[in-house]
Backbone bond lengths (Angstrom), bond angles and torsions (degrees), N, CA, C in turn:
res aa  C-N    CA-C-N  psi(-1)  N-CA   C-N-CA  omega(-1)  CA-C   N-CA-C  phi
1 X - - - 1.466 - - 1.523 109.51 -
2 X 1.227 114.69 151.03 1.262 122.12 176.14 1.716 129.28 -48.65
3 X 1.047 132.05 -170.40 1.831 105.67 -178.67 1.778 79.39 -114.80
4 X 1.115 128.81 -42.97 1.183 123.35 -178.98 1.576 120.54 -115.10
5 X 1.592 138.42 147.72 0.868 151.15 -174.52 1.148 103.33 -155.50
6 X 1.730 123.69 121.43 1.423 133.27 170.83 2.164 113.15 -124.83
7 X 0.943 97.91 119.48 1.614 127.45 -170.68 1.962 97.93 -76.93
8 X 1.380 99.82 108.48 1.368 94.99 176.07 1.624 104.62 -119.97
9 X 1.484 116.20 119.55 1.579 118.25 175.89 1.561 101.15 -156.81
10 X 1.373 86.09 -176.38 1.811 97.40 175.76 1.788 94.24 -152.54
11 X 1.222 104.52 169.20 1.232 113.32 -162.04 1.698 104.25 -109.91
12 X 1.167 129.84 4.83 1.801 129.49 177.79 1.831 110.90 -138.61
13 X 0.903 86.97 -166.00 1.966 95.46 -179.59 1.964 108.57 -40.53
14 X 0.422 102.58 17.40 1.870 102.27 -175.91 1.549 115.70 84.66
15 X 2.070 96.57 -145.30 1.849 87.92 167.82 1.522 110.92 58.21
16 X 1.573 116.58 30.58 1.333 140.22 170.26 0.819 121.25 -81.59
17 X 1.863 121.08 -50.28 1.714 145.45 -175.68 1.717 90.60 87.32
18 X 1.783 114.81 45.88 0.911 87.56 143.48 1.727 147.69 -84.47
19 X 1.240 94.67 2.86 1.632 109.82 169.29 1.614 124.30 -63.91
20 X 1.298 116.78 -51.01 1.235 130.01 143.24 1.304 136.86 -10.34
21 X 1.482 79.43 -73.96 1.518 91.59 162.89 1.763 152.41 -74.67
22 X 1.749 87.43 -28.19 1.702 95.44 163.53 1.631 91.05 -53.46
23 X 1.073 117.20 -56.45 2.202 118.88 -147.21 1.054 72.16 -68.54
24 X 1.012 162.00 -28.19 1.711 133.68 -150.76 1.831 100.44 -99.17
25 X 1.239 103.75 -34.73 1.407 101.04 169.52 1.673 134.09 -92.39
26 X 1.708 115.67 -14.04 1.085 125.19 110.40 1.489 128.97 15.27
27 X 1.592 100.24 -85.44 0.864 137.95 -161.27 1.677 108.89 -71.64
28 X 1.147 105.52 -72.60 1.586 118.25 -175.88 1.399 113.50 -86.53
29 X 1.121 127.92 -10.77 1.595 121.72 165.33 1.294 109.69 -115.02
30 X 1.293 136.65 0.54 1.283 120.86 159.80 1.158 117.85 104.81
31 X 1.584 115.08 -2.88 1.437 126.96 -149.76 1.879 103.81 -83.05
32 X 1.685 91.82 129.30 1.677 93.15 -162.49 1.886 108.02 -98.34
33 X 1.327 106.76 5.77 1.504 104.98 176.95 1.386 97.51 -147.47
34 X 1.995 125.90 143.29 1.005 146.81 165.03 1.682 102.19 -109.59
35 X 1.650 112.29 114.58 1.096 103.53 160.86 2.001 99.89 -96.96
36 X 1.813 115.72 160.90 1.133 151.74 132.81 1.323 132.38 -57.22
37 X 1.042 97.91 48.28 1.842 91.41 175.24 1.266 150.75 -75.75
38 X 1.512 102.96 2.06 1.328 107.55 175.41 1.863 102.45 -160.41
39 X 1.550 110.34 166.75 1.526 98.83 -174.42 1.661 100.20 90.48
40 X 1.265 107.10 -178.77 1.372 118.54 175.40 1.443 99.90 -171.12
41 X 1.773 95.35 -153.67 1.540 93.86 -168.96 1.756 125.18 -59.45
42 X 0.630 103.67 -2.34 1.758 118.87 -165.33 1.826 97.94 -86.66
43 X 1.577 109.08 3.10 1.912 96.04 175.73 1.106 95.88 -97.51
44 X 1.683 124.16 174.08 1.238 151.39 -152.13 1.368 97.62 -161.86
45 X 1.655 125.40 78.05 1.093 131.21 157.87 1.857 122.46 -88.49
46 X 1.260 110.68 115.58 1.127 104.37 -172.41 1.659 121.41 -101.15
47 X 1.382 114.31 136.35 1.228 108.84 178.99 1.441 102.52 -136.15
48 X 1.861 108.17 153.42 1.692 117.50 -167.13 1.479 79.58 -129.03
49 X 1.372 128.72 122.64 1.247 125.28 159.76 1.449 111.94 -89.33
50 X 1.823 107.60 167.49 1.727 108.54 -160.81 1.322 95.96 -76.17
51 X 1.612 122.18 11.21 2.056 93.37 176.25 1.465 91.06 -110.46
52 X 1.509 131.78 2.07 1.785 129.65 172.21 1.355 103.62 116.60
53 X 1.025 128.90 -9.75 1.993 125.96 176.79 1.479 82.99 -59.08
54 X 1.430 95.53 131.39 1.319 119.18 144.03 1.806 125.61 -122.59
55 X 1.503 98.02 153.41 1.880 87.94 -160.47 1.813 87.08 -156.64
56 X 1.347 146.85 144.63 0.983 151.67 -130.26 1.840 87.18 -158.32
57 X 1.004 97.19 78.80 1.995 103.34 174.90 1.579 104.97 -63.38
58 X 1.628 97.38 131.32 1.009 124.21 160.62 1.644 139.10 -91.83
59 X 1.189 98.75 -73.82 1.668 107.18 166.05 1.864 107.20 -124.51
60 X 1.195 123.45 -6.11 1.505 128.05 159.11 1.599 105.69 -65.42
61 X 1.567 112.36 153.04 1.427 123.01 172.58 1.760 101.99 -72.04
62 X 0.875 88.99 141.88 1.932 105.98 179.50 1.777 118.99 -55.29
63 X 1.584 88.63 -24.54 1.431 106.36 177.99 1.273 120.43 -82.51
64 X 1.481 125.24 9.88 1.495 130.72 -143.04 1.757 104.82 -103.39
65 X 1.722 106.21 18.70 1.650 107.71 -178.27 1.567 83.43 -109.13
66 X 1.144 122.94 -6.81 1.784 110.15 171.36 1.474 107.19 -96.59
67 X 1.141 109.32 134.02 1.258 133.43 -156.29 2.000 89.59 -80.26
68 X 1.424 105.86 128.19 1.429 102.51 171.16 1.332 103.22 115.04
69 X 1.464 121.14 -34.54 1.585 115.66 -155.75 1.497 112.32 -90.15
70 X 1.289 112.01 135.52 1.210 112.03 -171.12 1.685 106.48 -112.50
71 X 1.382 105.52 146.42 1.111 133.49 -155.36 1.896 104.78 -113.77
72 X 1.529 118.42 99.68 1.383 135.53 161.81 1.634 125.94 -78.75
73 X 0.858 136.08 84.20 1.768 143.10 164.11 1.598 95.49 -52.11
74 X 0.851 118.79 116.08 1.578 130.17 174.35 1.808 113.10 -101.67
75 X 1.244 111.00 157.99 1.515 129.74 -158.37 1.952 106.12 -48.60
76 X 1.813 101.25 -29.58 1.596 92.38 161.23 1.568 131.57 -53.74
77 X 1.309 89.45 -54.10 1.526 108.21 -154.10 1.432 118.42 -37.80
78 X 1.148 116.78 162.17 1.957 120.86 -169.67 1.999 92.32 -112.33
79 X 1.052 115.27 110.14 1.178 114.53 -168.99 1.526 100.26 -116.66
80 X 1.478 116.86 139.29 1.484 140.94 -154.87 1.793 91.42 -136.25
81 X 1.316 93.98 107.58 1.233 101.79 163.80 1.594 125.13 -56.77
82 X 0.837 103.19 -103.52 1.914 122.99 152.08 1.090 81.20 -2.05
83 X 1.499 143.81 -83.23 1.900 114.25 -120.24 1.930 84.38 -92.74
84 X 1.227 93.19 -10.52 2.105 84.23 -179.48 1.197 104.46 -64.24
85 X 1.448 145.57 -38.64 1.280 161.12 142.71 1.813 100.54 -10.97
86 X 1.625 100.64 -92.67 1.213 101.95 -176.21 1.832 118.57 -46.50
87 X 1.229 121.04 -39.24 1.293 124.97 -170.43 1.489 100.06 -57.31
88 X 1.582 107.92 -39.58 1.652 99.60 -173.08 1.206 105.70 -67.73
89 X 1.548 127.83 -56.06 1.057 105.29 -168.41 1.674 132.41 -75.97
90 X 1.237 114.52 1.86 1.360 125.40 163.96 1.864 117.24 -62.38
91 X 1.321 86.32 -34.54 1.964 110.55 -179.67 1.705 94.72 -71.09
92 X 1.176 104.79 -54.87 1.864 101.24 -161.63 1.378 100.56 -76.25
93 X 1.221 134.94 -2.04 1.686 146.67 -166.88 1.919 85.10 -108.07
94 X 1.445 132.55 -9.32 1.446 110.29 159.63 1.343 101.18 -134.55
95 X 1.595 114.21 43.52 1.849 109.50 153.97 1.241 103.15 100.69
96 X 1.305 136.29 7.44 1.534 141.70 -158.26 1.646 98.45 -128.14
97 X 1.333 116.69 55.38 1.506 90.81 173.91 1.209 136.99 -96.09
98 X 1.581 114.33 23.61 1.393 127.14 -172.44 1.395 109.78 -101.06
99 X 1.583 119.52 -6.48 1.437 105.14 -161.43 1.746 127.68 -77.32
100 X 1.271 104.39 -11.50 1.876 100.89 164.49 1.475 85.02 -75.49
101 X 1.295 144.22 -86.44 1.642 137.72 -150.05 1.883 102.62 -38.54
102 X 1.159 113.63 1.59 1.497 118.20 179.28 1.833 98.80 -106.26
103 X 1.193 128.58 -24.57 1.068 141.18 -152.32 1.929 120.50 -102.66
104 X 1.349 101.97 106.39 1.626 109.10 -174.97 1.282 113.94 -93.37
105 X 1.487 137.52 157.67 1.142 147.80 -179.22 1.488 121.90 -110.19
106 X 1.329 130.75 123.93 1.627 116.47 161.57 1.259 125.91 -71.96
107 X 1.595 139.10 117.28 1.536 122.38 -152.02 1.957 93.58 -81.18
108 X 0.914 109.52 15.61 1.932 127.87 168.32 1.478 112.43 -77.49
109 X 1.137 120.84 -54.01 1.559 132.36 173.24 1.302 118.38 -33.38
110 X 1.579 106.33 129.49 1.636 107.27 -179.28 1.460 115.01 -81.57
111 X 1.091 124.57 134.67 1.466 116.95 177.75 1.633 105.30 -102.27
112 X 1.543 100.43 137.02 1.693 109.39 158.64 1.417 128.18 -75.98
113 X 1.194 123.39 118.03 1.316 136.11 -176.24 1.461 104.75 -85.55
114 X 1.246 111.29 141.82 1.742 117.58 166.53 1.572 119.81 -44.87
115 X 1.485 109.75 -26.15 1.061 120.14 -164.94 1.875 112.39 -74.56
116 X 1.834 87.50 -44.81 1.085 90.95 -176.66 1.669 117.89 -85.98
117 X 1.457 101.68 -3.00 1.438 108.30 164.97 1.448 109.57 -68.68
118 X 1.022 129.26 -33.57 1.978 134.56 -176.78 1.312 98.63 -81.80
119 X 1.626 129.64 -28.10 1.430 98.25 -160.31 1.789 98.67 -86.66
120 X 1.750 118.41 -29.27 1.138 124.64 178.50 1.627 112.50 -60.41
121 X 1.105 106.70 -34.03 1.910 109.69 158.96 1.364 133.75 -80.93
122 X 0.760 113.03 -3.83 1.575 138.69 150.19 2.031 123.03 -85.53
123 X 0.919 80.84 -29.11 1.805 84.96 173.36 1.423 104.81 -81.32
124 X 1.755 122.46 -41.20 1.023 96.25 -168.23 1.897 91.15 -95.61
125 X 0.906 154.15 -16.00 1.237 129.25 129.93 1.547 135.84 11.06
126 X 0.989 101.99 -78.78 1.120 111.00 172.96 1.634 128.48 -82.94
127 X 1.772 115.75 -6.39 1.122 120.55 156.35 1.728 113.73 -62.61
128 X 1.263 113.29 -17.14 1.650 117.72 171.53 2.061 101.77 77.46
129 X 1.196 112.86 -97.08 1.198 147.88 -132.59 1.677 99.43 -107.18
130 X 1.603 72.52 -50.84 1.929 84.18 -159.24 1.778 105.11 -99.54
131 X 1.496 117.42 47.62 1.638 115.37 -169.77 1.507 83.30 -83.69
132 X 2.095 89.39 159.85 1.398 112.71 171.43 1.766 106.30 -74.67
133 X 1.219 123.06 -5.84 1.325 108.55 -155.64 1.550 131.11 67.98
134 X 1.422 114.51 36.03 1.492 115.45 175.57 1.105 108.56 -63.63
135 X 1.077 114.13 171.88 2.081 123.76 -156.13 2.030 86.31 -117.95
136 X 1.477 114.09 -5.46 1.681 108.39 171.10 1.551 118.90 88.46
137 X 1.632 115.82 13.52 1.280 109.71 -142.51 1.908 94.46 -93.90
138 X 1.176 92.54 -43.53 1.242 115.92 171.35 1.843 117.31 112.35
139 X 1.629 111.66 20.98 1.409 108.68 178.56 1.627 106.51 -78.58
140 X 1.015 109.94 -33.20 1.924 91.83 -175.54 1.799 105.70 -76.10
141 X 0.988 135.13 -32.83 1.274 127.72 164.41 1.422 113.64 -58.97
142 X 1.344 123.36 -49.10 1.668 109.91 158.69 1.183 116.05 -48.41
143 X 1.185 128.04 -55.78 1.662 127.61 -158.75 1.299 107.91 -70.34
144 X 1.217 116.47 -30.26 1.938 118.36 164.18 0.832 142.72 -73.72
145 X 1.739 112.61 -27.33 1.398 137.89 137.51 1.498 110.16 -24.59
146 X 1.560 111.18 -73.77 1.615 136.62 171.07 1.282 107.56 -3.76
147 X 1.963 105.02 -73.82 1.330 120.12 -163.98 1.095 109.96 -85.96
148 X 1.145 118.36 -32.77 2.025 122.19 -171.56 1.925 94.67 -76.15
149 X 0.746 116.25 -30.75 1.816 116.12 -179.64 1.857 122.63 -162.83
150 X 1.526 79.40 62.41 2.013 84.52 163.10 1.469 138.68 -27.44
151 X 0.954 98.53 -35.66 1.862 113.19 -176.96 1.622 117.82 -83.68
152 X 1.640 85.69 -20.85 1.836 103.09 172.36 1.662 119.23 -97.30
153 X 1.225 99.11 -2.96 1.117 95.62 175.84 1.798 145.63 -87.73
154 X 1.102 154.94 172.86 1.666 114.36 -144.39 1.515 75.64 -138.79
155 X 1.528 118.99 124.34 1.093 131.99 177.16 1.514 111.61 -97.35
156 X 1.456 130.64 -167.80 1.103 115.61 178.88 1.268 116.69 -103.71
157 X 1.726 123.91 -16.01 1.570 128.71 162.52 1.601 98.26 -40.36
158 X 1.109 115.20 -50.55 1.600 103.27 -158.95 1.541 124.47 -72.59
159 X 1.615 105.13 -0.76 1.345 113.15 161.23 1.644 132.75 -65.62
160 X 1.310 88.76 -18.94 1.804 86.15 162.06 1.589 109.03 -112.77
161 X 1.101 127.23 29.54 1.664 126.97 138.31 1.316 129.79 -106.45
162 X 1.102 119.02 81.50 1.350 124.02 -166.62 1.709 115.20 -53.93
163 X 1.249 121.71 -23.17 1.343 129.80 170.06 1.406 105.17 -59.31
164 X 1.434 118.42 -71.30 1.541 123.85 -170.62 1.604 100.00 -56.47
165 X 0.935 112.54 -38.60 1.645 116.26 -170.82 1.489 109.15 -71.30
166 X 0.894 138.13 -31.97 1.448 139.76 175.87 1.540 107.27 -81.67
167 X 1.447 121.65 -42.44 1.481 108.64 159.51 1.636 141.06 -58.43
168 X 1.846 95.18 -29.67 1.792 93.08 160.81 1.161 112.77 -61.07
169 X 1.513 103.80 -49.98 2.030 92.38 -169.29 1.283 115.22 -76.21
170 X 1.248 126.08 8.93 1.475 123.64 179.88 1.414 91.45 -99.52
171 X 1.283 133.37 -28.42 1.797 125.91 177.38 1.125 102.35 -81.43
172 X 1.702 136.33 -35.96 1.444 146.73 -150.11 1.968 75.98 -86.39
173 X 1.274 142.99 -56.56 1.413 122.84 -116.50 2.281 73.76 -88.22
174 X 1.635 99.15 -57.11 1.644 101.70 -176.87 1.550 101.20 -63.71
175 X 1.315 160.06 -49.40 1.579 110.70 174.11 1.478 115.52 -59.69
176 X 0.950 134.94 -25.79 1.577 131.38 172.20 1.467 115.98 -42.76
177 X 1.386 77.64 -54.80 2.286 87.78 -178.70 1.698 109.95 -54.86
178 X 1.643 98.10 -49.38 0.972 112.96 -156.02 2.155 111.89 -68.30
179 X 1.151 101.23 -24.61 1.449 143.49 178.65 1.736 109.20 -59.66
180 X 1.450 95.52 -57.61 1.871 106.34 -173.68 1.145 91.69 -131.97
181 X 1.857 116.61 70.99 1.477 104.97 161.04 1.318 113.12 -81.26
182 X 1.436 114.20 1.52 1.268 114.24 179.16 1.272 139.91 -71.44
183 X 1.749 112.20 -25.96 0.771 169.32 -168.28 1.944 100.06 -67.27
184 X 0.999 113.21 -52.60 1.453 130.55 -171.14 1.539 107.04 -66.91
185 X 1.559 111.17 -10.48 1.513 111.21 -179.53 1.619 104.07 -112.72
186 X 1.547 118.22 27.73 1.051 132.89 -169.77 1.594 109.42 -94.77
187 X 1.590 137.54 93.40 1.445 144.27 140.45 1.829 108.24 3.52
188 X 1.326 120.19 118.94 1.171 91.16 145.97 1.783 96.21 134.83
189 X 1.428 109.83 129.39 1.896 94.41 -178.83 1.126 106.38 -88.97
190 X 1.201 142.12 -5.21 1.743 113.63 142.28 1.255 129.67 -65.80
191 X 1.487 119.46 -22.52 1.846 112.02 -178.31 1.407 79.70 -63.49
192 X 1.560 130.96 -85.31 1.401 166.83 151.10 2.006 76.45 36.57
193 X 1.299 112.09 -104.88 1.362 117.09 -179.59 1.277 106.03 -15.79
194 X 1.627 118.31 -92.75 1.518 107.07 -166.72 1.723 125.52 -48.90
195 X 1.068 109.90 -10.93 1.514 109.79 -171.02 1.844 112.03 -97.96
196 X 1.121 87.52 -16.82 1.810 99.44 167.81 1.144 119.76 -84.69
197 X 1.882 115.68 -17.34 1.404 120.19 158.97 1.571 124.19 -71.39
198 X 1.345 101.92 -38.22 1.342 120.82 170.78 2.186 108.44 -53.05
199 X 1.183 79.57 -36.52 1.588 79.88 -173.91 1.822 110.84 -104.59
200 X 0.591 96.25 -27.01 1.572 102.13 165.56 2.195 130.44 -13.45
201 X 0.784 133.27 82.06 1.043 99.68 -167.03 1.579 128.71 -105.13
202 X 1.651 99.27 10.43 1.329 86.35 142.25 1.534 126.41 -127.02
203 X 1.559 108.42 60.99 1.605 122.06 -170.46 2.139 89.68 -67.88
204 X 1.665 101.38 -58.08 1.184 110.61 -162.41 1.858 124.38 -31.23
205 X 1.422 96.46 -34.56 1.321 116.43 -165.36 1.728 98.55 -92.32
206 X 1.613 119.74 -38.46 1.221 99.47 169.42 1.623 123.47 -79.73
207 X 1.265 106.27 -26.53 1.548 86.97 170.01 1.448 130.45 -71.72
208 X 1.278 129.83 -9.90 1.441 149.73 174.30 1.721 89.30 -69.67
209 X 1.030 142.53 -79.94 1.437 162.98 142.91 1.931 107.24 4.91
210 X 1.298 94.71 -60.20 1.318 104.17 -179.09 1.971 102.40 -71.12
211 X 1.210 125.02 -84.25 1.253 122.54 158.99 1.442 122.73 -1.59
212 X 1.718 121.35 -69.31 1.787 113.19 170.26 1.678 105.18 -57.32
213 X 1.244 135.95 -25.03 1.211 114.50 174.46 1.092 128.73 -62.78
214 X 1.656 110.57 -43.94 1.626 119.02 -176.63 1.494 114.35 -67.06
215 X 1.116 146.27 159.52 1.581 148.46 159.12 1.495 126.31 -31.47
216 X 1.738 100.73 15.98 1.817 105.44 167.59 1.127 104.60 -50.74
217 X 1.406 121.28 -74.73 1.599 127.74 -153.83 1.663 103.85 -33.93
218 X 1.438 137.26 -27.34 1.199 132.99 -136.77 1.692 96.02 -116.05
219 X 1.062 119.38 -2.94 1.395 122.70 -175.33 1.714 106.91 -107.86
220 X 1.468 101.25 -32.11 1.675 119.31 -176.81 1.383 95.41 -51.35
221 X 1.821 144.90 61.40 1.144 126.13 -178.38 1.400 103.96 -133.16
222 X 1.554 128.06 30.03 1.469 118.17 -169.10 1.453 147.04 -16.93
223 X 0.997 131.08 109.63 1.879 111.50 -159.23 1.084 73.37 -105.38
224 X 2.170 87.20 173.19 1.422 112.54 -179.92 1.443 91.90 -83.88
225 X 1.423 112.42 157.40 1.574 120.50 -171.28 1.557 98.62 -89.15
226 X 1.505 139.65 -22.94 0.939 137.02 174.05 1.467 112.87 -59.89
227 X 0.863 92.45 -73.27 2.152 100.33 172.48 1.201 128.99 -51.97
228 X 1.708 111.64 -29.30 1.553 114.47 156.54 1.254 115.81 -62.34
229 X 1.141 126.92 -45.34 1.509 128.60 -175.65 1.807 102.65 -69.78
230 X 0.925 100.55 -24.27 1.656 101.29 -176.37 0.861 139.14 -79.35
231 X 1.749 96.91 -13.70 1.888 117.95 -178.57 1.336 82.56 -99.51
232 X 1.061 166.45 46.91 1.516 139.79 168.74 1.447 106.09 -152.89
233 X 1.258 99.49 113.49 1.965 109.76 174.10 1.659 116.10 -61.34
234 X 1.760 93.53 -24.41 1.789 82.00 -173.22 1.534 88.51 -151.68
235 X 1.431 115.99 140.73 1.595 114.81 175.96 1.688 104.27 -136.64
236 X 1.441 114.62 167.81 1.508 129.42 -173.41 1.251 87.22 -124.96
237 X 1.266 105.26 121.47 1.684 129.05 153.48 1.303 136.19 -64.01
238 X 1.437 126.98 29.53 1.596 126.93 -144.33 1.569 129.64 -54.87
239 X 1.114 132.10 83.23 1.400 125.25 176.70 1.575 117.23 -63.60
240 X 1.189 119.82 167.62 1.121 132.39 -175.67 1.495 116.00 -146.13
241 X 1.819 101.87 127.88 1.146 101.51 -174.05 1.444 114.20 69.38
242 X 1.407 138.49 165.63 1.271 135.50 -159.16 1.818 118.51 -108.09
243 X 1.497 122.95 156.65 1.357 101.96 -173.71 1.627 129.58 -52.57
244 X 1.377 114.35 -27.83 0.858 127.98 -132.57 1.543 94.54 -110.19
245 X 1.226 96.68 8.35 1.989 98.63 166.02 1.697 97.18 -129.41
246 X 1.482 110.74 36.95 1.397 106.22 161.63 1.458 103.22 -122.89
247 X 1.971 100.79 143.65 1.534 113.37 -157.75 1.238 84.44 -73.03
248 X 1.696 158.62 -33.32 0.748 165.33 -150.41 1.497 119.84 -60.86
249 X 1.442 97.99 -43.09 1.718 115.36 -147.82 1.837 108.92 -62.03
250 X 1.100 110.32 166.06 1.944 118.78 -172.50 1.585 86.17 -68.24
251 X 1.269 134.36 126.81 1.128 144.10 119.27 1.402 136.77 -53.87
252 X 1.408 116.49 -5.18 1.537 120.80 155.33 1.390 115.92 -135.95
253 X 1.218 117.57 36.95 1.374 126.77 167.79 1.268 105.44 -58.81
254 X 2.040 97.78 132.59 1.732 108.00 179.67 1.631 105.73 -86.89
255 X 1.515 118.39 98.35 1.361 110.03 -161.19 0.956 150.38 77.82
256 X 1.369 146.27 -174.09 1.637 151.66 171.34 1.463 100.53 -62.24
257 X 1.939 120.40 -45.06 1.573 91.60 -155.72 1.321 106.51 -70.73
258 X 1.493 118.01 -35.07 1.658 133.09 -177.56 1.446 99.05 -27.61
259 X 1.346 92.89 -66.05 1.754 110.41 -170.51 1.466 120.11 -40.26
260 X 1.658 107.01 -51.08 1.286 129.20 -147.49 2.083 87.31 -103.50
261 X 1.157 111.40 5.56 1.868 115.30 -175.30 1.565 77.89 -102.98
262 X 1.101 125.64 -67.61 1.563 138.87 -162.13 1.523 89.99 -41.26
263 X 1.433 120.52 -80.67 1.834 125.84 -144.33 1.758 82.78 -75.16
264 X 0.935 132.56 -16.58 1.841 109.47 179.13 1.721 109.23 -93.95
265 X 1.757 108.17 -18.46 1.294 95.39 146.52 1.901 163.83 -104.73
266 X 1.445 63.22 31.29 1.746 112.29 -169.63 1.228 99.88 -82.30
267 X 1.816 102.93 -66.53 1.286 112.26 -163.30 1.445 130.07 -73.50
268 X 1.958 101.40 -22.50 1.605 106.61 174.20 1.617 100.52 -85.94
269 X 1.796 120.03 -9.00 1.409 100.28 166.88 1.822 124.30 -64.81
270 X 0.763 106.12 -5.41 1.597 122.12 -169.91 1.700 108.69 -69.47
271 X 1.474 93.46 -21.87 2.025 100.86 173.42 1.361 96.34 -99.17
């Protein structure tokens, strides 16, 4: 085990500074790997470095303006192809262009499909009046996917089989359709957009297409979790978002430590 391990979370809607704080510890302890263990693309970690870059982490470790630090997505995480793409190049647009080549994958990780990005924008669509306010990213429609049908769900091993991978999203795109056919009698060029993805038939093949372009290939590198943990004297644990909006969490936890025993053994499960 590592000599040091530091647990970064908050317990409600975010807006913690846990971004801040990975770089700050980063920073002052030396720590040469940030794993992601929970959350996905849908966090908003913000970091201001001391020369003024500012950069708002998404699915990169928070620590990723220090040169060296490598960045682990662990077997939770909700992983978004596409926006890993954009995130890099937003990073290499302020002098950082190494940070996916810093960046490992768990072949455990759920991936968001376009598909399931339209059908979660479409739900609240059609909630009218009464939407939850999703941010569009598409992790809670994955993560429900997850539990409502495991076997359907598109992990990140299966990104380097393009066979298996074209058959989830060809089941993922028709239960979707099939899901919000309601949806299709929906006014409006945003229903209009997402519902032409839904129907699309050759979406499947461009998003497979789109994906090898962006900086996937470079993350597809799984380590053993033993040896990752083994090269590193000091690591950042990064949570995302707060416990207490994970479906996961102890519902009869005696207190904070229960709580706070649970998410630190959550988070070193992630190696």
């Amino acid at each position: 085990m590592s000599g040091e391990a530091w647990v970064v979370f908050d317990l409600g809607f975010g807006d913690a500074g846990k971004g801040a704080t990975v770089d700050f510890l980063v920073r002052d302890r030396g720590a040469s790997l940030v794993v992601r263990w929970g959350g996905g693309a849908q966090a908003g970690h913000t970091v201001v470095t001391p020369d003024g870059r500012r950069h708002t982490f998404s699915q990169l470790g928070a620590g990723s303006f220090v040169p060296r630090t490598l960045t682990h997505l662990g077997p939770e995480f909700v992983f978004h192809p596409g926006g890993m793409g954009v995130e890099a190049k937003r990073l290499a647009d302020l002098g950082v262009p190494d940070a996916v080549g810093r960046t490992t994958l768990d072949a455990r990780a759920l991936v968001i499909s376009p598909f399931q990005q339209a059908a979660g924008r479409l739900r609240e669509l059609l909630r009218a009046d009464a939407r939850n306010g999703t941010c569009g990213v598409g992790v809670g429609e994955t993560v429900g996917d997850s539990i409502r049908d495991p076997e359907g769900a598109i992990r990140a091993g299966a990104l380097s089989q393009p066979g298996a991978l074209a058959s989830l999203l060809r089941s993922q795109q028709e239960q979707k359709r099939a899901e919000l056919a309601a949806a299709g009698r929906l006014e409006g060029e945003e229903a209009a957009r997402e519902w032409d993805l839904l129907c699309d038939p050759q979406a499947v093949e461009r998003v497979i297409a789109h994906w090898k372009e962006t900086a996937l290939p470079e993350v597809l590198r799984p380590p053993a979790a033993e040896a990752l943990v083994a090269s590193h004297e000091t690591l950042v644990l990064e949570g995302a978002q707060g416990v207490l909006l994970d479906q996961w969490r102890p519902q009869n936890s005696a207190g904070g430590a229960g709580l706070f025993g649970s998410l630190v053994a959550g988070g070193l499960e992630a190696l």
